[in-house]
N, C-alpha and C positions, 0 to 999 in steps of 0.2 A: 435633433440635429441643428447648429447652430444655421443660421440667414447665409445663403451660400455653399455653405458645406455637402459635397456631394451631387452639386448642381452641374450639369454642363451648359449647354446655350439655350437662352431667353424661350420660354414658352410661347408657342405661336397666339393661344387666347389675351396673353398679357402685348404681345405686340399690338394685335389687333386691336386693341382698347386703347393703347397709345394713338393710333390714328384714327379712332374716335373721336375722342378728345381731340386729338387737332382739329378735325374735320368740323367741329362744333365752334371753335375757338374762331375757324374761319367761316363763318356762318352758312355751312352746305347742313343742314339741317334735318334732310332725306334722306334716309337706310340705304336705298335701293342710289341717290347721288353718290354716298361714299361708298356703296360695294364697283358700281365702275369704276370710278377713283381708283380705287384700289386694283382692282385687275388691271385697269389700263397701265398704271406705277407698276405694278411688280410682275407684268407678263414678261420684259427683257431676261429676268432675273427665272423665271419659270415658275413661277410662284404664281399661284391663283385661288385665291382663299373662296372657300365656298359660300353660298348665300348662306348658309346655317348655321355657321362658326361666325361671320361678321353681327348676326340677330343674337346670336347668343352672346356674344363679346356686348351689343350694345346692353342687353337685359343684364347682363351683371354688374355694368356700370350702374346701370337704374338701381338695383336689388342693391349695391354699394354707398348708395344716396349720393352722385357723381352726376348724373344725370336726370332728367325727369322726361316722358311725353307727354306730348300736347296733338290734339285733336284738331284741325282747323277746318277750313272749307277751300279745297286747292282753286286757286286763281283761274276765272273761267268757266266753274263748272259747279253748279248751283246748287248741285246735290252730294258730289263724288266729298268722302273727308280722306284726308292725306296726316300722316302720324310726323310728325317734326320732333327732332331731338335737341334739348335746350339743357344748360347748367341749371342743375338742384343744387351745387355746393362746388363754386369753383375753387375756393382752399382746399378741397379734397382734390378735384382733379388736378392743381399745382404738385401737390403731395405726391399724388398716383404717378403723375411724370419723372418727378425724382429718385420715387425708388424703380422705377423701370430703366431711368437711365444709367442706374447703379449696373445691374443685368445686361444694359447692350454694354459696356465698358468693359465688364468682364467677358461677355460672349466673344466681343472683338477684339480681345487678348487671348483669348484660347485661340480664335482664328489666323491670327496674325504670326502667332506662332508657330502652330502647325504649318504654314505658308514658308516663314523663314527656314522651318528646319528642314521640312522636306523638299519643298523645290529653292 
């Protein structure tokens, strides 16, 4: 089936991964920083992505070579390590935004539509 074909609106994993990648771009580098983020952003909306879907959204950017962890020693605390998430290959992640924003373009045209015809 060709790129598109048969698709309706944007997969929530591939969303998810879009705001990964920002959330990295904007240096919040903590799983559990951009799982608040994110609920606090899309509770208006009723949307509240699970901690399981955000963990697995980041592992497949890793498993993508899009990202990479890192181990540290969190600030403070002498013993406790803390997982930070940093660019393995930010051409890729440039890439991964492009063809997502392909996706919200089109999801937001089937929306937009449905909105004009019916109300």
């Amino acid at each position: 089936m060709p790129r598109g074909e048969g698709k309706f609106l944007i997969k929530q994993r591939a969303f998810l991964k879009l705001f990964m990648i920002r959330f990295v771009e904007e240096n919040k580098l903590y799983g559990m920083q951009a799982m608040d983020e994110l609920k606090m952003t899309f509770k208006q909306f009723g949307y509240e992505p699970n901690h399981s879907e955000i963990y697995r959204s980041l592992h497949e950017l890793i498993d993508d070579g899009i990202l990479k962890r890192q181990k540290k020693l969190q600030e403070g605390a002498k013993y406790k390590e803390v997982v930070i998430y940093q660019f393995a290959d930010y051409e890729k992640a440039k890439l991964y935004k492009k063809q997502v924003k392909t996706d919200l373009d089109r999801s937001m045209g089937l929306l937009r539509k449905a909105l004009e015809d019916v109300y």
